[in-house]
C-alpha atoms as a printed R data frame, in Angstrom:
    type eleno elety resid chain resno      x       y      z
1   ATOM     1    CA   UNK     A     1  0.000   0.000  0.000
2   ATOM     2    CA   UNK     A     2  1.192   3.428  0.894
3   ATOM     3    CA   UNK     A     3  4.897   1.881  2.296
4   ATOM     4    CA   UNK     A     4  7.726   3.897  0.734
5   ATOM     5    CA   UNK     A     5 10.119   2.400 -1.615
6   ATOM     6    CA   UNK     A     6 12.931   2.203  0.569
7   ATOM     7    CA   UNK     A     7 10.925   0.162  3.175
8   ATOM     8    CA   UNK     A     8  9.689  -2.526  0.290
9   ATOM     9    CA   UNK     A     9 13.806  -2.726 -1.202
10  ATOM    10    CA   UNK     A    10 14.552  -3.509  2.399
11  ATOM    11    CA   UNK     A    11 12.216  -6.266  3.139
12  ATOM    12    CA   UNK     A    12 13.010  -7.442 -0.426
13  ATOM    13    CA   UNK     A    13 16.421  -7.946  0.593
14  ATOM    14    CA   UNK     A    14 15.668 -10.568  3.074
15  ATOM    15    CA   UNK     A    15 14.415 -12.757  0.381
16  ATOM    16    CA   UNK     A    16 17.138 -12.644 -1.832
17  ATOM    17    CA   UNK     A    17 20.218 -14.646 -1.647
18  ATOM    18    CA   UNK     A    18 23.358 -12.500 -0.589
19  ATOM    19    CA   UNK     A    19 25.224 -12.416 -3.748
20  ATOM    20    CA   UNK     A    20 22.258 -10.317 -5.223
21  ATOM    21    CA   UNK     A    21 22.193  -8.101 -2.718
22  ATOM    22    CA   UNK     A    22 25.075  -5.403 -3.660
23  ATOM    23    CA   UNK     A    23 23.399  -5.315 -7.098
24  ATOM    24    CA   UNK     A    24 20.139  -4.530 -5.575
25  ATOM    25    CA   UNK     A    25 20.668  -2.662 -2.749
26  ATOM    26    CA   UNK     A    26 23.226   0.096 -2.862
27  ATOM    27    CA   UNK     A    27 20.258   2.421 -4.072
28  ATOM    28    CA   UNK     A    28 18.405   1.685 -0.736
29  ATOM    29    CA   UNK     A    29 21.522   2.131  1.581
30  ATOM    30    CA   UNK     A    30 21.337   5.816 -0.165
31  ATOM    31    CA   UNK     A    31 17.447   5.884  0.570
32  ATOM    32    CA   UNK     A    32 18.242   5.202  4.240
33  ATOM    33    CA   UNK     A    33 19.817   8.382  4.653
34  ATOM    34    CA   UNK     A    34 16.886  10.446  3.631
35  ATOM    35    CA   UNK     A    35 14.052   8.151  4.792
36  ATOM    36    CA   UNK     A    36 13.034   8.619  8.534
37  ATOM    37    CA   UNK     A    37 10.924   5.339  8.321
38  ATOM    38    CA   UNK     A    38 13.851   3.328  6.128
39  ATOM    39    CA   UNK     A    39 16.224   2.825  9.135
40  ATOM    40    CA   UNK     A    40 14.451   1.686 12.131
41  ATOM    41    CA   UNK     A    41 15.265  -2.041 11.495
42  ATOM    42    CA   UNK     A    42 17.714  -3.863 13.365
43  ATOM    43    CA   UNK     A    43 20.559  -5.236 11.858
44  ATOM    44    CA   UNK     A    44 19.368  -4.177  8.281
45  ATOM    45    CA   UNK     A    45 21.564  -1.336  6.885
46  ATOM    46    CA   UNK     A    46 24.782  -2.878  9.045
47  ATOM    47    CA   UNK     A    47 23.712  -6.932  6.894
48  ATOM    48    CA   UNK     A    48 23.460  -4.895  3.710
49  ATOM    49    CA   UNK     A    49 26.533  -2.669  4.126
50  ATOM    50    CA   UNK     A    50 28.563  -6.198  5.153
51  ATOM    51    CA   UNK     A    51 27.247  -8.137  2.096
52  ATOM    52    CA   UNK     A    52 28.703  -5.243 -0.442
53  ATOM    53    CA   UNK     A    53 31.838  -5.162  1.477
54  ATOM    54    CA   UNK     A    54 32.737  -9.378  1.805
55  ATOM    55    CA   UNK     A    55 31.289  -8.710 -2.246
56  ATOM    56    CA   UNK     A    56 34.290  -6.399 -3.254
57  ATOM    57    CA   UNK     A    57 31.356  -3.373 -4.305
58  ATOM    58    CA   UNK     A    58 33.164  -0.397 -3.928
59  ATOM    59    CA   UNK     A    59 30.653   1.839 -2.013
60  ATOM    60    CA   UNK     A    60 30.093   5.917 -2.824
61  ATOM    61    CA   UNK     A    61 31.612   8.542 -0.737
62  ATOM    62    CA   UNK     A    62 28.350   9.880 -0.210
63  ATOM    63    CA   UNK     A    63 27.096   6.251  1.247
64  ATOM    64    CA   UNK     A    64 29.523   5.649  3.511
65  ATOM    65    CA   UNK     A    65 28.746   9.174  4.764
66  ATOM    66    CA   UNK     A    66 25.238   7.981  5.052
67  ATOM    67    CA   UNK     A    67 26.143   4.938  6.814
68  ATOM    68    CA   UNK     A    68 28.042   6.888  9.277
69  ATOM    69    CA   UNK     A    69 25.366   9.174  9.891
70  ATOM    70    CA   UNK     A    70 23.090   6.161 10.877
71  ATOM    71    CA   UNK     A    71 23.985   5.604 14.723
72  ATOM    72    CA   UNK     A    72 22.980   9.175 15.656
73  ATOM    73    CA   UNK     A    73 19.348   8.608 14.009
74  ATOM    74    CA   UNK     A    74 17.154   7.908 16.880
75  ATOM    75    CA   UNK     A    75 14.947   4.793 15.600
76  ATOM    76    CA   UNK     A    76 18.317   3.054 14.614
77  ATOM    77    CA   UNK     A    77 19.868   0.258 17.397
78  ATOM    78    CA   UNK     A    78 22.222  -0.792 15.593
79  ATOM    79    CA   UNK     A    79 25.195   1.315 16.713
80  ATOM    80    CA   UNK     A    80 28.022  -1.262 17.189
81  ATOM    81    CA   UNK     A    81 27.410  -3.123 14.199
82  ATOM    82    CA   UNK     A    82 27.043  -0.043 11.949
83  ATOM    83    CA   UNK     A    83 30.310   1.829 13.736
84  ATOM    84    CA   UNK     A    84 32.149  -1.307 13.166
85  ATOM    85    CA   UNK     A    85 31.332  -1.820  9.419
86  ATOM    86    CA   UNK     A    86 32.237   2.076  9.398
87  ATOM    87    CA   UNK     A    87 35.522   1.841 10.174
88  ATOM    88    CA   UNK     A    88 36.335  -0.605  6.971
89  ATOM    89    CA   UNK     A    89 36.695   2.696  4.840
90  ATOM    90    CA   UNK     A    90 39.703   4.226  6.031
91  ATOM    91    CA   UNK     A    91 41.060   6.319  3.786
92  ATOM    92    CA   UNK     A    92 37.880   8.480  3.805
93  ATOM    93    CA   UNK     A    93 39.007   9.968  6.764
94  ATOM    94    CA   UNK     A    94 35.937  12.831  7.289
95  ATOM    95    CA   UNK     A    95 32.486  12.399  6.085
96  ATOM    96    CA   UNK     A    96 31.894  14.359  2.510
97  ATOM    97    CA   UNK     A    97 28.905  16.922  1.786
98  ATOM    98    CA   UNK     A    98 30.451  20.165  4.051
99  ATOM    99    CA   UNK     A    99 32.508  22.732  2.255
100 ATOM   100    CA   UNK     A   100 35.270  22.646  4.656
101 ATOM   101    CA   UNK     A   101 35.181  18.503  4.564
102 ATOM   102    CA   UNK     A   102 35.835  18.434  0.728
103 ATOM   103    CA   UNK     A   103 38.572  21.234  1.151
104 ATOM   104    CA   UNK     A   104 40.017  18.999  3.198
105 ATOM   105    CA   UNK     A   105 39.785  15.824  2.050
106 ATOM   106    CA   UNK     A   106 40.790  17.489 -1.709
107 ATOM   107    CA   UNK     A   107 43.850  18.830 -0.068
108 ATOM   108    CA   UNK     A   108 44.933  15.634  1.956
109 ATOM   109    CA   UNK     A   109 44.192  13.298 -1.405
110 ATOM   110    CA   UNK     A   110 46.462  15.736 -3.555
111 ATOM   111    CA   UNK     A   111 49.376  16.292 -0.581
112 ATOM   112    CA   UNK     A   112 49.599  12.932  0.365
113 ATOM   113    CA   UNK     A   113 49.454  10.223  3.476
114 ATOM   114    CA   UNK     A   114 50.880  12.517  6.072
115 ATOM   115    CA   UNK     A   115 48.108  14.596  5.692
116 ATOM   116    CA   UNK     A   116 45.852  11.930  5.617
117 ATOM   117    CA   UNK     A   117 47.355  10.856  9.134
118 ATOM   118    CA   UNK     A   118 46.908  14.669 10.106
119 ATOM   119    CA   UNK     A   119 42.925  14.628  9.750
120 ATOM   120    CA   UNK     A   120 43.002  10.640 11.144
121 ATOM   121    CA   UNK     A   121 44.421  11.950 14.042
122 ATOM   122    CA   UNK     A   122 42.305  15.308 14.006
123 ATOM   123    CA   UNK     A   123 38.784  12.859 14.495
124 ATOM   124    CA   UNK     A   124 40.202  11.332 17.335
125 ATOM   125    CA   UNK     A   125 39.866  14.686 19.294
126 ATOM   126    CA   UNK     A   126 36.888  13.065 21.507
127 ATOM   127    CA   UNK     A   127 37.571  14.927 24.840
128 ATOM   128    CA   UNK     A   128 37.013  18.498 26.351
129 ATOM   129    CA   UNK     A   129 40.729  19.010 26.115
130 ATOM   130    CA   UNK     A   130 43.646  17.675 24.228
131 ATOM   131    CA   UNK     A   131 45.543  15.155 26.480
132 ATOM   132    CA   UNK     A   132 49.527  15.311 27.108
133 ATOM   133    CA   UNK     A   133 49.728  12.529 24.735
134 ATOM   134    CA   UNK     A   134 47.066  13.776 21.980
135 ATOM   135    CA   UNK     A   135 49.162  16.724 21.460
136 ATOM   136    CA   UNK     A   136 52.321  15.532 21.289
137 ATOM   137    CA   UNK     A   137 50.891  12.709 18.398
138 ATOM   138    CA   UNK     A   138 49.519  16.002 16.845
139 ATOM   139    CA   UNK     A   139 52.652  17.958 16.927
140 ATOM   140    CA   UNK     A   140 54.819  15.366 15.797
141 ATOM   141    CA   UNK     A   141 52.418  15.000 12.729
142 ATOM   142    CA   UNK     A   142 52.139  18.912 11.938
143 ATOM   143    CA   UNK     A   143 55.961  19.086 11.855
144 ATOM   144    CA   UNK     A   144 55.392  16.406  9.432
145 ATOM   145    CA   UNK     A   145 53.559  18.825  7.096
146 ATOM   146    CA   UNK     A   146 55.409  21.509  7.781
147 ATOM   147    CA   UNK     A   147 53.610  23.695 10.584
148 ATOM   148    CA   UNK     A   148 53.247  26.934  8.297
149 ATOM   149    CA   UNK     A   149 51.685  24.625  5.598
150 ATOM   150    CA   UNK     A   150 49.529  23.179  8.164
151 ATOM   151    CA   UNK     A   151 48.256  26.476  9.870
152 ATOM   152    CA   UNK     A   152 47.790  27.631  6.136
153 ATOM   153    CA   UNK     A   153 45.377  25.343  5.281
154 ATOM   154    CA   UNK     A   154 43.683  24.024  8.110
155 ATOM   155    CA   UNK     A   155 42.762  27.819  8.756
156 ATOM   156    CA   UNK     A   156 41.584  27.975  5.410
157 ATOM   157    CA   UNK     A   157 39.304  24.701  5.747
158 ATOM   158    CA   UNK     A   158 37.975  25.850  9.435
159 ATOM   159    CA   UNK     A   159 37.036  29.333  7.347
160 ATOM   160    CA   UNK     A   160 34.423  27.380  5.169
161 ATOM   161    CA   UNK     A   161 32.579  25.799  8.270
162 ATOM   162    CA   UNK     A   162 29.133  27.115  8.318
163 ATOM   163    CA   UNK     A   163 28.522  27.467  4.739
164 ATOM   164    CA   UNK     A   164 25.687  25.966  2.962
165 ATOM   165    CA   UNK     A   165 26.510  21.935  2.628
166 ATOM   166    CA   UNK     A   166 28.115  20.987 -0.863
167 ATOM   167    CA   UNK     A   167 25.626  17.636 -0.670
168 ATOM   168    CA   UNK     A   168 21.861  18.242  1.007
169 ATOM   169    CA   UNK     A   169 20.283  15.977  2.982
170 ATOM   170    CA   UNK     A   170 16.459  15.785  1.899
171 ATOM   171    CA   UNK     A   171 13.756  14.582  4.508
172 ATOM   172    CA   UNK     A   172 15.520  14.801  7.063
173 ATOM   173    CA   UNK     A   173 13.843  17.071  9.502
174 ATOM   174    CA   UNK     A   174 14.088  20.737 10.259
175 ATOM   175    CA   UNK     A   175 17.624  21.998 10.277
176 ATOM   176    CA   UNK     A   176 18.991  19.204  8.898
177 ATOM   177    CA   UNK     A   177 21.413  20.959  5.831
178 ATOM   178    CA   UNK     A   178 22.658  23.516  9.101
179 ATOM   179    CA   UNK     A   179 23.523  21.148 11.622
180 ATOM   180    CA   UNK     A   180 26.995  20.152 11.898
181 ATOM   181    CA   UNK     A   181 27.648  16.458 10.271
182 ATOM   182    CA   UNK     A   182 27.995  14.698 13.588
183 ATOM   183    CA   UNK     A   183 30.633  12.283 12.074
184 ATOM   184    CA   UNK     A   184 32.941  15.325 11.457
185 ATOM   185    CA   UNK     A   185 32.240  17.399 14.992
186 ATOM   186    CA   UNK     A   186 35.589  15.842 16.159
187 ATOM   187    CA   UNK     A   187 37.349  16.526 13.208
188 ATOM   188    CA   UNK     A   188 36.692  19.989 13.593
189 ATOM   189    CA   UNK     A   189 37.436  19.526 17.484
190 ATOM   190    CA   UNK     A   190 40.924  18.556 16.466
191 ATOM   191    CA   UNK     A   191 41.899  20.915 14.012
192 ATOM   192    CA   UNK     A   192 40.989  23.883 16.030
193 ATOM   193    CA   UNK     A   193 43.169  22.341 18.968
194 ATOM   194    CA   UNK     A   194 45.836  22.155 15.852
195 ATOM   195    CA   UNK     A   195 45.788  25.374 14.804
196 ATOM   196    CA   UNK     A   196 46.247  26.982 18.205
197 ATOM   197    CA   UNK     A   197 49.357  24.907 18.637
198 ATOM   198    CA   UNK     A   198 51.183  26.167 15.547
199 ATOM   199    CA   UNK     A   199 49.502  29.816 14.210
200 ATOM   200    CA   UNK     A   200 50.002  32.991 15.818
201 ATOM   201    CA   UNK     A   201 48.901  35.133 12.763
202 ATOM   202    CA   UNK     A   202 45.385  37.238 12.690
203 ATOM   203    CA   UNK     A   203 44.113  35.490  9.815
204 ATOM   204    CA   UNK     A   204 44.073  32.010 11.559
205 ATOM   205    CA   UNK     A   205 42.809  34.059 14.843
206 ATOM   206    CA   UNK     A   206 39.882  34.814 12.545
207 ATOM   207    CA   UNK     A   207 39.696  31.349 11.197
208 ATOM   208    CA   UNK     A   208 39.230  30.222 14.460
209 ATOM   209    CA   UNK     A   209 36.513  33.139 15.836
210 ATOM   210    CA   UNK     A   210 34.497  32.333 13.355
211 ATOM   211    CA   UNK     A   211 34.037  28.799 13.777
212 ATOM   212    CA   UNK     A   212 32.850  29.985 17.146
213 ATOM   213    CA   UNK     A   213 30.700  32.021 15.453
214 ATOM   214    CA   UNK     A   214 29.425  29.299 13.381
215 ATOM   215    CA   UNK     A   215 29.085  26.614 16.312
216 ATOM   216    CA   UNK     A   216 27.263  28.676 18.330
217 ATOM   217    CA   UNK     A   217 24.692  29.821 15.740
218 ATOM   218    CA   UNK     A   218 21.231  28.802 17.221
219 ATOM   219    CA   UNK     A   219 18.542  27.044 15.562
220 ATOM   220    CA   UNK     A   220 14.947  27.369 15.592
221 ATOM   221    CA   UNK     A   221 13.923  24.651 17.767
222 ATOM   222    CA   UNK     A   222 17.229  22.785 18.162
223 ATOM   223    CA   UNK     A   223 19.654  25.688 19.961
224 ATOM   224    CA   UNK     A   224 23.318  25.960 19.397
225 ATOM   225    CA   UNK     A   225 24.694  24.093 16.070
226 ATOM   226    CA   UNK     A   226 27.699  22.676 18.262
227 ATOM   227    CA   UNK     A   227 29.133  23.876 21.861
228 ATOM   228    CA   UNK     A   228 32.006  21.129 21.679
229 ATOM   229    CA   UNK     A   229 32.843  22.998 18.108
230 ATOM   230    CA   UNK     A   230 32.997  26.356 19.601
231 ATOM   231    CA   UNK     A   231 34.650  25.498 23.307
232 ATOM   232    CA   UNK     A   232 37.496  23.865 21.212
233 ATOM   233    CA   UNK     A   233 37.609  27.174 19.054
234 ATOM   234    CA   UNK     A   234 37.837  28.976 21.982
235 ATOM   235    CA   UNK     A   235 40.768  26.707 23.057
236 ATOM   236    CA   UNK     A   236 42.321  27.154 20.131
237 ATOM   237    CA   UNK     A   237 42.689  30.405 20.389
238 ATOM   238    CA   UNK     A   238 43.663  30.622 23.888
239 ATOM   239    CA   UNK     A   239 47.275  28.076 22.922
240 ATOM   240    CA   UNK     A   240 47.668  31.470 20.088
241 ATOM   241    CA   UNK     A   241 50.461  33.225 21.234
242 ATOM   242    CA   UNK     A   242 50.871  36.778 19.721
243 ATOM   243    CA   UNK     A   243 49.364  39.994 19.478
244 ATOM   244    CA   UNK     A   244 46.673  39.229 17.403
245 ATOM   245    CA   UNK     A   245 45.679  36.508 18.579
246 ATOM   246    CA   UNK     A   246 45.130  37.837 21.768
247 ATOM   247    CA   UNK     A   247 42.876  40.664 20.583
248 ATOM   248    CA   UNK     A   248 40.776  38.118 18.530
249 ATOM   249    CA   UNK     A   249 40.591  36.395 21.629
250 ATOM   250    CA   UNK     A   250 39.716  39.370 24.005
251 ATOM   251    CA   UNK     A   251 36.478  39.720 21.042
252 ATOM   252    CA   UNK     A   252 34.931  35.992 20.986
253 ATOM   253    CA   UNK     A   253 31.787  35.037 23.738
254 ATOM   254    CA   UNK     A   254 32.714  32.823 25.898
């Protein structure tokens, strides 16, 4: 009757043996990201996702960056599965569809794997504060870049947060296209920690007050876009020695 697509390709995938399934259902793992009622079952998307990978399909950026997504939908339970089965694409380090994401991915794919270990590390910034450890890992890894290239560009990728998403999400709620990508919220954690360890210079000051700015943009109905964005902003800019990175500093809420 009046079920949506999505729903009927899923329960059609039960009935079909597995080596049919990539073939099939690559179209609905895409539907899941913009149906509400297309992800509530248990075990579905994470079976699906499995079957393509044991089958060798080589899945979109934009799907895996739906996949992702998935655990923070509130009808899905299939969190461990799903993060599990997330963490077989690893050279997609940060979830595509944000300006500042494919900046950054662009830039890592064309500079190279030290790079590519720069953002790895960057999405590992899970905590309040950068530990002892964390920053030493990170250090080690900007001097690996070269710390003036690295404050160049990761200032000019935290520049482009807050602009309008490269890839929409459709049916997914109110606010969906301004709300941070959750997958990417560390990311952006860890670069601003980043760029207050190596940049002293006003325009990455600015880079990093207006990611504040951005983060703490309220939403009709849903508040703030990201605190954990903007307090590590804010830290950021407090590790900014210099002049003007003190008077930025002396200008952002906090």
């Amino acid at each position: 009757g009046g079920r949506r697509p999505a729903v009927l390709l899923a329960e059609l995938s039960r009935l079909l043996p597995d080596e049919v399934l990539p073939e099939v259902c690559v179209d609905w793992l895409a539907g899941a990201d913009r149906s509400g009622g297309a992800i509530a079952w248990d075990g579905e998307v994470a079976r699906v996702v499995g079957v393509c990978l044991a089958s060798g399909v080589q899945l979109a950026p934009v799907l895996v960056a739906a996949i992702r997504r998935m655990p923070d939908y509130p009808l899905w339970s299939g969190r461990g599965v799903l993060a599990e089965l997330a963490a077989a694409f690893p050279r997609l380090v940060l979830n595509p569809g944000e300006a500042w994401s494919d900046a950054a991915l662009a830039d890592a794919d064309s500079r190279g794997q030290p790079w590519l270990d720069l953002l790895r590390h960057a999405v590992t910034a899970s905590t309040a504060k950068p530990s002892a450890r964390w920053e030493k890992t990170a250090r080690g890894l900007l001097a690996a870049v070269g710390e003036r290239a690295a404050a160049e560009r990761i200032g000019a990728w935290l520049a482009l947060v807050g602009r309008p998403r490269t890839i929409p999400l459709a049916g997914r709620g109110r606010g969906a296209n301004e709300l941070f990508d959750p997958y990417n919220v560390n990311g952006m954690r860890g670069l601003a920690w980043m760029l207050g360890f190596v940049a002293a210079d006003a325009e990455s000051a600015r880079s990093l007050a207006s990611l504040v700015q951005a983060a703490l943009r309220r939403l009709p109905g849903l508040g703030p876009r990201s605190p954990k964005v903007a307090n590590a902003a804010v830290y950021g800019l407090s590790r900014m020695s210099g002049h003007a990175a003190r008077s930025t500093w002396a200008s952002v809420p906090r």
